[in-house]
Every structure is written in structure tokens, then in C-alpha cells.
N, C-alpha and C positions, 0 to 999 in steps of 0.2 A: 188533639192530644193523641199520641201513641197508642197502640191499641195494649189493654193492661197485661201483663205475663204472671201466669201461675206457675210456680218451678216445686215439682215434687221430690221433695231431698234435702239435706239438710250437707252435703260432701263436698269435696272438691271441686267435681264437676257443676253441682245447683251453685254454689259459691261464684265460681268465675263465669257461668252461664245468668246468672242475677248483676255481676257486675257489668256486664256487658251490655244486656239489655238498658240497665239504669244510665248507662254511659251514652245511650242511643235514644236517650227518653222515656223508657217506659216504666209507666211502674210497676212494682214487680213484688211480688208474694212469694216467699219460700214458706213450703208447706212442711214440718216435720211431725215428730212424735214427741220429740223434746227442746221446746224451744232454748232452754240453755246451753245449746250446744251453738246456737246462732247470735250469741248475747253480742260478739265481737262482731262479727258481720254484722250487725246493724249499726251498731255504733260508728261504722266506716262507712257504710254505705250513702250515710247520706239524703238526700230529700227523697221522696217514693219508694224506698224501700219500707218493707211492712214484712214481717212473720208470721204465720198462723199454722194449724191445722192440713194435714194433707187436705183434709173437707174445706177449709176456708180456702186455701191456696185453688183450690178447682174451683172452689166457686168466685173467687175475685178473675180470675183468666179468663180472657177472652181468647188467648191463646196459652197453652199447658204444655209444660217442660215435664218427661219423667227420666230422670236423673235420678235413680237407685241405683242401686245392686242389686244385676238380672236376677239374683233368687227369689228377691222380693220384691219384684217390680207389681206383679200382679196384685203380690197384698195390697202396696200402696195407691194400683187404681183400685181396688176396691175399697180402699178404706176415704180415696177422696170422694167417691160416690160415684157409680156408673151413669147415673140419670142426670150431675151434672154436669159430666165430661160429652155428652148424648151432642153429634153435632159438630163439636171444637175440634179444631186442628189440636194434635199432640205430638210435641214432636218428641220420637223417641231415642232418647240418646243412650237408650240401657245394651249391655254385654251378657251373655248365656255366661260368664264366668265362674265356672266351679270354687268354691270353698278348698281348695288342694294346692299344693306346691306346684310350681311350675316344671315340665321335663323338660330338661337342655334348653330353656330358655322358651319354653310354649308353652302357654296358659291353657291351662284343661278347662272342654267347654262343656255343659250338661244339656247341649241341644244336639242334634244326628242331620248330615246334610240336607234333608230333605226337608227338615222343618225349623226354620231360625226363630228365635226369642220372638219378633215381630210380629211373624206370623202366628205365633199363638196368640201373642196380645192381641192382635187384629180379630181374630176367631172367637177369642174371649169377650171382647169389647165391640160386636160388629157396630156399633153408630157410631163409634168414634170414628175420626178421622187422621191416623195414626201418619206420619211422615218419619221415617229411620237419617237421623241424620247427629255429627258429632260422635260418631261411634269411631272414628277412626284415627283419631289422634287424641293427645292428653289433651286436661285440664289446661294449661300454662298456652297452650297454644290456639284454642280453640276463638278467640277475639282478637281479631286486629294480628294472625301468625307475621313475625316479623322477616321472612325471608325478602331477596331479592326478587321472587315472581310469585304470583298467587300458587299457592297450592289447591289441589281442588280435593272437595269436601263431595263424596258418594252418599247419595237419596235415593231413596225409594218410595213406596207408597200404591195405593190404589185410587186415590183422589187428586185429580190432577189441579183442581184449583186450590187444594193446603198444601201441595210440592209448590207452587206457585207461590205461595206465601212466605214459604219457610225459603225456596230460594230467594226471595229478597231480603229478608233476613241476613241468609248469609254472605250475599255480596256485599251489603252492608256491615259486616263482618269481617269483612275482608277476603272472602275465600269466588275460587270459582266453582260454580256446581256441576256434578255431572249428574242428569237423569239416570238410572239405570233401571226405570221404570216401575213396574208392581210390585205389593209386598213380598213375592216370589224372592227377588234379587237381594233381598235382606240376607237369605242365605248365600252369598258370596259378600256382603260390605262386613256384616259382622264379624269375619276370620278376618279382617283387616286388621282389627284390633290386637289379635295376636301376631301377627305380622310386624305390626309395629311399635311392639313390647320388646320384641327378641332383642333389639342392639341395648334396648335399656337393662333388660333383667343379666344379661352376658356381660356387657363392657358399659352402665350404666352412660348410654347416651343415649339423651329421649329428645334430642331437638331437633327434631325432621318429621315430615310428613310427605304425605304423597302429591305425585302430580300427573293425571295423564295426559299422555303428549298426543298428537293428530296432526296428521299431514296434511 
């Protein structure tokens, strides 16, 4: 069997990140605060899906999704338990996304270049084993993106056999990875996000993602 997936969130992103995974086999746990916000998602999802507790959701994973909203990403590792996240790949799909309006189309972020979201969760969390990935395009796109050539999906991390993990994930996913090594480089993948917000919040076109080319 599939190794099981914990997804912390209850949004868009855990929603199509639950489907995804259930659609590749595994089974899968969204962890919220209130599970009647997920009554609909389960009803759709299907055989192996399950709902619980940010704390159930971490402790059914074998592999943990945190799919918040960066303001509260931290609460909700802390509220699924640091001692059972102690160990598991997580991969983190969160954004430093301010609470504020966008300027001329650019999401205000509450992190400063020298320290991205990750890296504090990494710092917060040292035995986790955090993997930055999914941050840089939508929800709608993130399983199976329909273009004509894979797009590729930017990772990071300190642990190079949960990059390993999470990249076959995602090639099963459809996407190509690129390494761009330590949690360090979290601070350049996470302003991707804003990057590729600006044609949606200006001229509402959000169906594109990235690709980097190599000679």
C-alpha cells in the first residue's frame, strides 16, 4: 500500500493536494479545526479518505502536507504535535502571505530576504524534515498541470533523502523537479508565488506555471 498522507488544512490547496494523493492511492487525512468545513470533501472523495484533527492528521502520516495560511502555519505544526511530526518528511506548501491587499498586483509578504517562511519552520521544527514544494503555482494546477510540456515544480530542503521522496511524488504528479538545494533557497522559490499571482490579480489569468529551460 501507499505510504498514508497527513495534509494540514482544511483549503484549496489540502483539498486538491488530498485529491491527488487519493487518486495515486494513498490514503489520506486532512487535519482541520473544524471538520464541517470538509463535510463536502469527503463525501466526494471517496474510499481512503478520512478527516480528523490537525493532531490525528499528523499522527495517521507517514508523510505530512502543511497547507495553511503562512500566518498560521506554525500554530498548526504546533497544534498537530512537534513529537509526532519528530522524523517525517513534510512537505511544505505554505506562503509568508500578509493579511493586506495586493500593490499593483504583488502580494505583501511578512518574511525579509534573508529569512523565508521555511526557514523559520525548519528552525522551529529542527527534527522535522521539511521539503518546500507546491508553492509556486495554484491549487487547480498543482496534480496532473495540463500543459503541453511538464512544468517544473522548485524544492528545497536540508534532507536530501525527503527531496527524494517528495520528488517522486511529484513526477508522479506530473511535474519536473528542480533541486535548488538547502532550506536557504526557500528564500528565492517562495517570491515565485508572487510572481505568479501578478497576471491573475491584473488580468485574471492564472493558468500558467513555470518552466526552467537548460542547454
Amino acid at each position: 500500500m501507499n505510504q498514508k498522507i497527513g495534509i494540514l488544512g482544511s483549503g484549496v490547496v489540502a483539498r486538491a493536494l488530498g485529491a491527488g494523493f487519493l487518486k495515486n492511492g494513498h490514503p489520506v487525512m486532512l487535519g482541520t479545526r473544524d471538520a464541517s468545513k470538509l463535510k463536502e470533501w469527503l463525501e466526494d472523495a471517496g474510499k481512503g479518505a478520512q478527516v480528523g484533527s490537525f493532531s490525528e492528521a499528523a499522527a495517521f502520516g507517514e508523510i505530512v502536507v502543511l497547507a495553511v495560511a503562512g500566518r498560521v502555519a506554525k500554530d498548526a505544526m504546533n497544534l498537530a504535535g512537534p513529537a509526532q511530526l519528530t522524523g517525517k518528511v513534510v512537505i511544505d506548501a505554505t506562503n509568508p502571505i500578509e493579511a493586506a491587499a495586493p500593490v499593483d498586483g504583488v502580494l505583501p509578504y511578512f518574511t525579509h530576504h534573508d529569512r523565508s517562511l521555511m526557514e523559520q519552520h525548519q528552525h522551529a521544527f529542527p527534527e522535522v524534515r521539511f521539503v518546500k514544494a507546491f508553492s509556486c503555482v495554484g491549487s487547480h494546477l498543482m496534480v496532473n498541470p495540463p500543459f503541453e510540456t511538464k512544468p517544473t515544480m522548485f524544492i528545497c530542503g536540508n534532507d536530501a533523502g525527503a527531496k527524494a521522496i517528495v520528488t517522486s511524488i511529484l513526477e508522479r504528479f506530473g511535474w519536473e523537479v528542480a533541486d535548488m538545494g538547502s532550506a536557504t533557497a526557500a528564500r528565492a522559490i517562495e517570491p515565485l508565488a508572487m510572481l505568479w499571482c501578478i497576471p491573475g490579480i491584473l488580468h485574471n489569468e492564472w493558468a500558467h506555471a513555470f518552466r526552467l529551460m537548460k542547454l
